[in-house]
C-alpha positions in Angstrom: 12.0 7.1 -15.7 8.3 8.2 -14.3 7.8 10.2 -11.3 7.0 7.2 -9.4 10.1 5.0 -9.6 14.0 5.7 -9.0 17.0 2.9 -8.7 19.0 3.7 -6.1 22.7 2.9 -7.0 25.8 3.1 -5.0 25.8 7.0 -4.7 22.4 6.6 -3.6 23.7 5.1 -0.3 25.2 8.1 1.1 22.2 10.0 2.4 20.6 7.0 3.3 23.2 5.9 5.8 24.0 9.2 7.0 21.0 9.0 8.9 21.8 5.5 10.9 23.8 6.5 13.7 21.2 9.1 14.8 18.2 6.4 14.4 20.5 4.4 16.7 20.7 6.7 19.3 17.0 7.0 19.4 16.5 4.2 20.0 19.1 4.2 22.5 16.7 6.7 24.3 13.6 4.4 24.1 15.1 2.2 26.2 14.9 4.6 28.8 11.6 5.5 28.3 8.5 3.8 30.4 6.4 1.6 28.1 3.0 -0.4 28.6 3.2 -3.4 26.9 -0.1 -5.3 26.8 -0.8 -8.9 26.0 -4.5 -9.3 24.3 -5.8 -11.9 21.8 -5.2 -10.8 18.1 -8.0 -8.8 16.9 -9.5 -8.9 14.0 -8.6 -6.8 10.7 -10.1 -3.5 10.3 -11.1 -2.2 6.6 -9.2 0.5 6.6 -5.7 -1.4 8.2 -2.8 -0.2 7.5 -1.2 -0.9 4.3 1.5 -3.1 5.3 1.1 -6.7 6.4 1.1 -6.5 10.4 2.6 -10.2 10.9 6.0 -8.8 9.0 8.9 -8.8 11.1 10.3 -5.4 10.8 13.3 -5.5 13.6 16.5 -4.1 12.8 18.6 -6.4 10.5 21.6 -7.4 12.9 24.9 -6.0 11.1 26.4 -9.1 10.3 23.4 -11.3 9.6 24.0 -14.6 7.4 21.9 -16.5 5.4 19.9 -18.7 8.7 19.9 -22.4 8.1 16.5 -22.5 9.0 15.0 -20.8 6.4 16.9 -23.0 3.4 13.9 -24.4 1.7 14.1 -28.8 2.1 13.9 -29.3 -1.5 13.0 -27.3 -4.3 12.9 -29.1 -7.5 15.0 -28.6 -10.5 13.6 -26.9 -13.3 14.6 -27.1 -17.0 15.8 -23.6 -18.6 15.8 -20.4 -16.7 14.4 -19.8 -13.3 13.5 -16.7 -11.6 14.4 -16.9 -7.9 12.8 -14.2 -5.3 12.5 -14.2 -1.6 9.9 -12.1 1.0 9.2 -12.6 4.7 6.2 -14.0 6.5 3.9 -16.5 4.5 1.3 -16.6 2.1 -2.2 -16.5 4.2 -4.3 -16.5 0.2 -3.9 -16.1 -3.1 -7.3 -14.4 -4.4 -6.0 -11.1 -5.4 -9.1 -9.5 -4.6 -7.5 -9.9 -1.2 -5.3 -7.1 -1.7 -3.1 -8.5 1.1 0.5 -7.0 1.4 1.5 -10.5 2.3 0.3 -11.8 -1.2 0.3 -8.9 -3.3 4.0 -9.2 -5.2 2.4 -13.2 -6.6 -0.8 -11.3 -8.0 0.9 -10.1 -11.4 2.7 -13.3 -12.0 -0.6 -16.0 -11.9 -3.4 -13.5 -12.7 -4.1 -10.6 -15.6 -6.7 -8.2 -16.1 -9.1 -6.4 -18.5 -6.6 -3.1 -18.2 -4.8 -2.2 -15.9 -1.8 1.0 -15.1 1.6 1.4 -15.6 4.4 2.9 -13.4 3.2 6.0 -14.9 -0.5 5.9 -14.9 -0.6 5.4 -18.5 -3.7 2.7 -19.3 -1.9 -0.4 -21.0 -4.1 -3.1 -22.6 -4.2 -6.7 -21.1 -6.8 -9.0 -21.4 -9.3 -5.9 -23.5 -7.2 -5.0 -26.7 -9.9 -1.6 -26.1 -12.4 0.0 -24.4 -14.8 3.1 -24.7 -16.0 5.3 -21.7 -19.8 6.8 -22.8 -19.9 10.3 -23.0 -22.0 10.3 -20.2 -19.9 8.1 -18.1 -22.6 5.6 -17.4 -21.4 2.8 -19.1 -17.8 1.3 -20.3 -17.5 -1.4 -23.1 -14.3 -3.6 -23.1 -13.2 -5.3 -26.2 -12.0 -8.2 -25.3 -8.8 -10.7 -27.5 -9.7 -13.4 -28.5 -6.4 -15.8 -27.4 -6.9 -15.4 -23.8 -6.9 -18.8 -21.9 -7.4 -19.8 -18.2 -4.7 -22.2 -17.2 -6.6 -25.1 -17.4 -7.4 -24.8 -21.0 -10.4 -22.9 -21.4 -10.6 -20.3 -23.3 -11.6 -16.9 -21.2 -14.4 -15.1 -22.3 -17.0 -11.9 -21.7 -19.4 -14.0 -20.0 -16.5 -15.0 -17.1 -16.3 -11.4 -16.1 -20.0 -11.3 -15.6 -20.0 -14.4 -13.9 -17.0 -12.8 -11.4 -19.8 -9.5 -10.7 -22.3 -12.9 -9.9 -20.1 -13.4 -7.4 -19.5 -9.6 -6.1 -23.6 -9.8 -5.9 -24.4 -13.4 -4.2 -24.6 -12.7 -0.4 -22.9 -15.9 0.7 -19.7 -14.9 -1.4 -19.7 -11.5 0.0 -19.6 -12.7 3.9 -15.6 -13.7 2.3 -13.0 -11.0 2.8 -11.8 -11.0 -1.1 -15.4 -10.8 -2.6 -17.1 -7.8 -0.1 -13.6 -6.1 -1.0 -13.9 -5.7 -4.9 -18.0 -5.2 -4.0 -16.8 -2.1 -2.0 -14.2 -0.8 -4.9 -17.0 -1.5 -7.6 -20.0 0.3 -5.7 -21.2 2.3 -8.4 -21.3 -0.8 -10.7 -24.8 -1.7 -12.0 -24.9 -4.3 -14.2 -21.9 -6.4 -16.3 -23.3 -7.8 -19.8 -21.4 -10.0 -22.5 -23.2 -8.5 -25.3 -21.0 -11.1 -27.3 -18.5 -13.9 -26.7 -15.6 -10.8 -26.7 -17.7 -7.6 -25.6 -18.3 -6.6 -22.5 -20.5 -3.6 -21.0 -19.7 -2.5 -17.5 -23.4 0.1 -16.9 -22.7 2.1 -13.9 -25.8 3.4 -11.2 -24.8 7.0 -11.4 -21.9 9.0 -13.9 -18.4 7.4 -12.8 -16.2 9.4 -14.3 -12.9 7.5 -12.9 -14.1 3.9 -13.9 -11.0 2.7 -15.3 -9.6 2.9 -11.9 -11.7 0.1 -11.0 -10.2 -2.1 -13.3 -6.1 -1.8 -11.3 -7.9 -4.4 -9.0 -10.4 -6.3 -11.0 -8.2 -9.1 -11.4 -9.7 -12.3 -13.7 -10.4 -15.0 -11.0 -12.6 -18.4 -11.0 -14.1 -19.2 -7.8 -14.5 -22.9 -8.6 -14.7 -23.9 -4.7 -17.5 -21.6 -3.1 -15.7 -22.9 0.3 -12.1 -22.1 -0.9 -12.1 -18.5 -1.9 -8.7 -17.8 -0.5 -7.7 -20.7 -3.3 -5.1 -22.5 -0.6 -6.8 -25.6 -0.1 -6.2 -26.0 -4.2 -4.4 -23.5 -5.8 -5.8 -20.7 -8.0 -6.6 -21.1 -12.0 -5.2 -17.9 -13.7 -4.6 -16.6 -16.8 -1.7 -14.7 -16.5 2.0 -15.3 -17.6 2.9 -17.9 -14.5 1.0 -21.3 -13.2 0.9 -22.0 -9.8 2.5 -25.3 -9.6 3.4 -25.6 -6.0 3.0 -24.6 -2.5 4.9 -25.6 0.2 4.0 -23.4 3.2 6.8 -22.0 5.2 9.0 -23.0 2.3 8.4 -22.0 -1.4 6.0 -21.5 -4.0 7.1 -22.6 -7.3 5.4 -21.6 -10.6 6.4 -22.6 -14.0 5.8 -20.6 -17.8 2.4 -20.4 -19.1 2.8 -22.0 -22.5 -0.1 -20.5 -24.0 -0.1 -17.1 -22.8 -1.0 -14.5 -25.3 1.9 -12.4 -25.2 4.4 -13.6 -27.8 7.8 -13.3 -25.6 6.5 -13.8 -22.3 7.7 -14.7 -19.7 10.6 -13.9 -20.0 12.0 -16.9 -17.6 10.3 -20.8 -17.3 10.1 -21.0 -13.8 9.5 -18.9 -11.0 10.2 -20.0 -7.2 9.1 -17.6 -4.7 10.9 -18.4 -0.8 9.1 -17.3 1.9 11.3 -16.4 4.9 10.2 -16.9 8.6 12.4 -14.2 9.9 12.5 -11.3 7.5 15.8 -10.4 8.5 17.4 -13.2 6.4 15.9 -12.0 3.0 18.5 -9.9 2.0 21.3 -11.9 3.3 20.2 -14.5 1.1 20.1 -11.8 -1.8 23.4 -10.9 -1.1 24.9 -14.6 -1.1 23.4 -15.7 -4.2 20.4 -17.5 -3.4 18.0 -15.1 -4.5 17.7 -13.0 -7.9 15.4 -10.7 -5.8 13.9 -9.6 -3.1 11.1 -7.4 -1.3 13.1 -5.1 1.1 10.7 -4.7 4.1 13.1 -2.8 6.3 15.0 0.1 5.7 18.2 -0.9 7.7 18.5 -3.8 4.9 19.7 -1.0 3.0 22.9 -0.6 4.9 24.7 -4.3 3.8 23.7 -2.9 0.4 26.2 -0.1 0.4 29.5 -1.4 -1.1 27.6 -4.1 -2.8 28.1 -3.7 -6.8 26.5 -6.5 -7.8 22.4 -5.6 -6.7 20.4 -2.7 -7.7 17.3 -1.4 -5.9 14.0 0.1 -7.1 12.0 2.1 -5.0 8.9 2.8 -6.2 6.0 5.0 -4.8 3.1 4.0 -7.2 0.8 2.4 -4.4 0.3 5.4 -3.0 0.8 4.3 0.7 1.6 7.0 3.3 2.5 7.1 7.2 -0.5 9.4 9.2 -1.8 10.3 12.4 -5.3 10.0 13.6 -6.0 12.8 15.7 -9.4 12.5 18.1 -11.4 14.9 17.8 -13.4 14.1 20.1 -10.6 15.0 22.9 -10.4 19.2 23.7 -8.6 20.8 22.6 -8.2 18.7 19.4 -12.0 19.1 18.6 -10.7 23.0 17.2 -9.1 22.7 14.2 -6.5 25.5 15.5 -4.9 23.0 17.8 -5.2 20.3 15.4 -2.9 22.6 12.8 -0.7 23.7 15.4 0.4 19.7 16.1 1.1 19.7 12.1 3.3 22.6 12.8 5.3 20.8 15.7 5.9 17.7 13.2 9.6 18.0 11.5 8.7 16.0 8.9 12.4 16.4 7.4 14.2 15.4 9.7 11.7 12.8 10.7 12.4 11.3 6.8 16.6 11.1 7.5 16.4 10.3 10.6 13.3 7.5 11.1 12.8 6.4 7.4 16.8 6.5 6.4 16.1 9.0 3.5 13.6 7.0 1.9 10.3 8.8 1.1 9.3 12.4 1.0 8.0 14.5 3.8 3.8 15.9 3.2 1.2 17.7 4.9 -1.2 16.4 1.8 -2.5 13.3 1.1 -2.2 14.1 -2.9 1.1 15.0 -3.4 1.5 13.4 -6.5 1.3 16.3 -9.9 -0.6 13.7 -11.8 -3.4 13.6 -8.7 -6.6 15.8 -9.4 -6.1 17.1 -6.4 -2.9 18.0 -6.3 -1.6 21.4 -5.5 1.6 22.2 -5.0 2.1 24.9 -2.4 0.0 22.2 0.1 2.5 19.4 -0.3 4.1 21.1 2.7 2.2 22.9 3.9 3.7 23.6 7.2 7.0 23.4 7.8 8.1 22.7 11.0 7.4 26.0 13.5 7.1 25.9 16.9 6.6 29.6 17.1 3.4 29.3 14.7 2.7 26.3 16.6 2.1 27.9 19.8 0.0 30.7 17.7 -2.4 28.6 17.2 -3.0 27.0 20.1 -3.5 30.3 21.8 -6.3 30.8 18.7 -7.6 27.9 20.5 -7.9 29.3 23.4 -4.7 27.1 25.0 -2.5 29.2 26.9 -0.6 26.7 29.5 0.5 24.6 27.1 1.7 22.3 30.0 -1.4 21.5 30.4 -1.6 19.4 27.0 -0.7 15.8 27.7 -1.0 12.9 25.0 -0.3 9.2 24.3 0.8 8.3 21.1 0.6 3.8 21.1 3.2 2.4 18.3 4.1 -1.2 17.7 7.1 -2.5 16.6 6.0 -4.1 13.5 6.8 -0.5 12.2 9.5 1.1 13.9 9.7 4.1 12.1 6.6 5.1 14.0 8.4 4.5 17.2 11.3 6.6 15.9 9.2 9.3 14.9 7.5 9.7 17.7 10.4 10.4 20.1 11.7 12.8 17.7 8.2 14.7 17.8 8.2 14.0 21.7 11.6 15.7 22.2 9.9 18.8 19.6 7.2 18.9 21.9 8.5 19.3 25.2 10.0 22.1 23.8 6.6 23.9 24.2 5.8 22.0 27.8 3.5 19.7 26.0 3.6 16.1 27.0 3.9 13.3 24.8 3.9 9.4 26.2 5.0 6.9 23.5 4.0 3.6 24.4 5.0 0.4 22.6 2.1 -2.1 22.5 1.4 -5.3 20.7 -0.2 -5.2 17.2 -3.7 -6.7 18.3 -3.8 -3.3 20.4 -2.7 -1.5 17.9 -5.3 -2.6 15.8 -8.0 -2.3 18.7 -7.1 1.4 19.1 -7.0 2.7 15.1 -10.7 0.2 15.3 -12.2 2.1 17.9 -13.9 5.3 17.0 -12.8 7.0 19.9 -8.7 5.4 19.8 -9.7 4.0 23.3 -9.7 6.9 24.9 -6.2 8.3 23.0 -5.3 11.8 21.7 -3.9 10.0 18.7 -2.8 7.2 16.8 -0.2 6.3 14.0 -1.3 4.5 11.1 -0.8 4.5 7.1 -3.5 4.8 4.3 -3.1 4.1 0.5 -4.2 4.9 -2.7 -3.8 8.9 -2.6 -2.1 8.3 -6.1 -5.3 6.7 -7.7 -8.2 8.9 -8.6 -9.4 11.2 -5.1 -13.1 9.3 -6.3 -11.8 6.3 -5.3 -9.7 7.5 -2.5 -12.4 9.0 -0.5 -14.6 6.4 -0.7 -12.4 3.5 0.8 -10.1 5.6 3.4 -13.1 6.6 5.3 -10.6 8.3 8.0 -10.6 11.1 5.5 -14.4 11.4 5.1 -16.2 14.1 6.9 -19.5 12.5 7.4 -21.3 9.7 8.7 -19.1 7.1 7.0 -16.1 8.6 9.1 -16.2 6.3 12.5 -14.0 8.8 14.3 -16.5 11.7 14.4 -15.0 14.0 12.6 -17.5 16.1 9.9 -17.3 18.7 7.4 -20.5 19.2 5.6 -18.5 21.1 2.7 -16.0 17.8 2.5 -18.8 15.5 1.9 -20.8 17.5 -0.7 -17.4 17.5 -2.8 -16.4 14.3 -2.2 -20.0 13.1 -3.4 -20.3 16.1 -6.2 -16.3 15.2 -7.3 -17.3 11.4 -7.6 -20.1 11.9 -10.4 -18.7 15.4 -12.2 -17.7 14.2 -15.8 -15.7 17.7 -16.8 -12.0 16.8 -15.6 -11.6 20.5 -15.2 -14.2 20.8 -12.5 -13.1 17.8 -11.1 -9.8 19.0 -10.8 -11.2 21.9 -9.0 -13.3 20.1 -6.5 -10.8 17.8 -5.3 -8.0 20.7 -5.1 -10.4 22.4 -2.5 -11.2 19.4 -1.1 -7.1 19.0 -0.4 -7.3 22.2 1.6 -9.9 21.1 3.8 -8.1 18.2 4.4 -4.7 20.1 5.0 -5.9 22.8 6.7 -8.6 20.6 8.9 -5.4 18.1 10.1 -8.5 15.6 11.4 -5.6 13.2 9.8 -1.7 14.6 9.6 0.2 13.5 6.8 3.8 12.6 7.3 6.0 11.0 5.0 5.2 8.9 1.7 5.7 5.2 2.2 7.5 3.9 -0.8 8.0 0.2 -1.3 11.3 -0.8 -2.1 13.1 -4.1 -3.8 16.8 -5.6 -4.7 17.5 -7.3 -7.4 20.9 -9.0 -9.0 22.3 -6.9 -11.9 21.2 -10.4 -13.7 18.0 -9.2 -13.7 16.4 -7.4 -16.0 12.8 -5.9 -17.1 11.1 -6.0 -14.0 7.9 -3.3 -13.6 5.8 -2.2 -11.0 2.2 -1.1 -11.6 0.0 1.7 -10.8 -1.3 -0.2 -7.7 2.4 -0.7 -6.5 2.1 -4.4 -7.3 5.7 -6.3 -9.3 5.3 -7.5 -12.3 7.7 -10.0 -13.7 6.1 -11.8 -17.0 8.9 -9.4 -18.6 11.9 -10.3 -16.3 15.1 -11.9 -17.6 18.0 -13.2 -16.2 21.0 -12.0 -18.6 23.7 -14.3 -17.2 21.9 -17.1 -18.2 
């Protein structure tokens, strides 16, 4: 088992729930605490959201929760052979996977394929290319491509579809839709895309892009057959992957049966998948637990609880999407524009005890964004950093020239479609006023939330909770779509470091992996030792499954994958 994944069995459980009754009486002690909750219109996405859907109910599953009534779907039709049954909360909102949505994500695998793409482990696995060639140079990358590749409709899927998907990254109209600007933005450095034949494809880059195949974890093989239906919900999307979409019925199910004439001999491993989408997200594992499910998407740690004397489910957690919870510190606000003070708020952080107690036991505590080994920039004695230590803590701020530290007061605004941040941020308040340093934790609605972590000054706030993602992909590719850890012009919240940039932009075109490797290791301590962002815990995404169900995988991007999954009860 890779680096990235563990099941959690029965054992397992111990540490996890050891941790309940003390989340419980923190949040016992919010309820005492004075909160501004704010009603405002819902505001639109941000690029850099975090990386969990925000219309997700995460409240604490009730201890005794049944299966609800409600959320039985009317009438899904009988299937002939095996089928694959898995439940999520909320609703599909599209189903172009260049959406990257954390609503949609877990369908992408099931009705789409592409050129390559990453295992659990980061090893490059063939899909629709059976190779591929990186120039010396790294200005250009020729795919390969098999011949037995067909869309679900028939036609047969060739090099001159993947230049016609760059057309659309490149035709301006396309790019005012959310899925299309988002691949343009991952793809930047891409040039030109030629089928030099019917099954060869040449990706030529503007500039050496040494991490290119990283690209590819998202360039999933779409048609965009209705200019005015991008999303694909008005008709549902043409694929070529092991599942065809067969059904939608919002609020209710989306059924999809075997792709007959997929090109890997074996797979699926099922003949019909039915995915159930559940209104409140509490019920999901209820369901898993009284047999209506084969598996699930775990969006709440408590769900792990009912789990405990329950032999007959077994749960993968898997950190391949690279997702982490952070703090957004202004640095704008004195004394937070010093890096001194900035470190010594990293210092008051107990990360540990914020991981039993907020997150159940799940995850890992950090000070670095690349905590990973296999990461370019990884290094290990950064990982953490700084341990928990209010004595150095108040060091520092007298570096920065704070000596009342009474005099510090700061708002923190969570939202409880992630209580963990709530959670965490009582612990740190209580840390805190160990040193006479105020901290107010105010609950507000998500469209605030999103208005603050939007605003390049957090509305006037010392700080802000949030999560970023793909610290486990390439740091290329990292740095140039989670702009909050830029240190230039790109970085809306004003924070710069000249000596960031030029690596970031030195790191992105280097083709020696050695100097690479050292580039982005110093560019890790800048980032640890600047704290313009605090890293707190890794944000691992979790599922249940019946011990029917076999052969399930996640991929690199943190994405299921279930053309291999088999039921063997059946």
């Amino acid at each position: 088992m890779d680096l990235f994944h563990k099941r959690l069995t029965r054992r397992n459980f111990v540490h996890l729930t050891a941790a309940v009754s003390m989340t419980a009486a923190l949040a016992a002690c919010a309820e005492d605490d004075d909160t501004d909750d704010v009603d405002v219109e819902p505001a639109d996405d941000t690029d850099d959201e975090p990386a969990v859907d925000p219309d997700d109910d995460t409240e604490d599953e009730p201890d005794d929760a049944e299966p609800a009534d409600d959320d039985e779907p009317d009438d899904v039709p009988d299937v002939e052979g095996v089928q694959f049954t898995y439940g999520e909360g909320g609703e599909y909102t599209d189903f172009n996977p260049w959406s990257f949505s954390a609503t949609n994500n877990h369908i992408y695998n099931q009705i789409f394929t592409r050129l390559v793409y990453r295992d659990g482990s980061g090893e490059v696995q063939e899909d629709i290319a059976e190779s591929w060639e990186l120039a010396d140079d790294a200005m250009s990358l020729t795919f390969q491509l098999r011949q037995d590749v067909y869309w679900h409709d028939g036609e047969q899927c060739t090099a001159e579809d993947f230049v016609t998907m760059f057309g659309y990254t490149q035709d301006d109209e396309l790019n005012e839709q959310p899925p299309v600007a988002t691949l343009r933005r991952l793809i930047e450095p891409v040039e030109d895309v030629e089928a030099t034949d019917e099954f060869t494809l040449e990706v030529s880059f503007s500039e050496p892009t040494p991490y290119a195949m990283d690209f590819f974890d998202f360039w999933f093989a779409i048609r965009i057959d209705d200019p005015d239906d991008v999303t694909f919900v008005s008709t549902l999307p043409v694929g070529t992957g092991p599942f065809v979409a067969e059904e939608w019925r919002p609020g209710e199910f989306l059924r999809l049966s075997a792709f007959e004439d997929f090109y890997r001999e074996g797979e699926p491993g099922v003949d019909a998948l039915v995915v159930r989408r559940f209104e409140a997200a509490e019920t999901v594992v209820p369901n898993l637990r009284a047999e209506a499910l084969d598996g699930a998407f775990v969006t709440q740690l408590g769900e792990l609880e009912p789990l405990e004397d329950d032999d007959e489910h077994w749960i993968e957690i898997s950190e391949t999407g690279g997702v982490i919870y952070n703090i957004i510190v202004n640095t704008n606000i004195p004394p937070f524009d010093q890096p001194e003070a900035r470190r010594a708020l990293s210092y008051t952080l107990n990360r540990r005890e914020m991981v039993d107690a907020a997150f159940f036991g799940v995850g890992s505590p950090i000070t670095s964004p690349f905590y990973h080994p296999e990461s370019l920039g990884y290094v290990e004695d950064l990982v953490l950093a700084h341990e928990f230590d209010l004595d150095r803590a108040r060091e520092l701020f007298e570096e920065a020239g704070v000596t009342d530290l009474s005099e510090i007061e700061m708002t923190i605004n969570v939202t409880p479609n992630w209580p963990q941040m709530e959670l965490y941020s009582l612990m740190w308040q209580q840390d805190l006023a160990e040193l006479g340093i105020t901290l107010n934790v105010n609950e507000v609605e998500t469209a605030l939330f999103y208005d603050i972590g939007g605003d390049p000054d957090l509305l006037g706030n010392e700080l802000h909770p949030w999560l970023n993602g793909r610290t486990t992909l390439d740091p290329a590719l990292f740095f140039a779509t989670q702009i909050q850890y830029r240190g230039g012009e790109s970085n809306t919240y004003g924070y710069r470091n000249e000596e960031l940039e030029d690596l970031v932009a030195e790191g992105a075109v280097e083709p020696d992996e050695d100097r690479r490797r050292e580039i982005y290791q110093r560019a890790n301590e800048i980032t640890v030792e600047s704290c313009h962002m605090l890293q707190l815990v890794t944000n691992p995404r979790i599922w249940a499954f019946s011990n029917a169900v076999s052969d399930i995988s996640i991929d690199f991007i943190g994405n299921l994958q279930l053309r291999r999954a088999s039921l063997n009860d059946s």
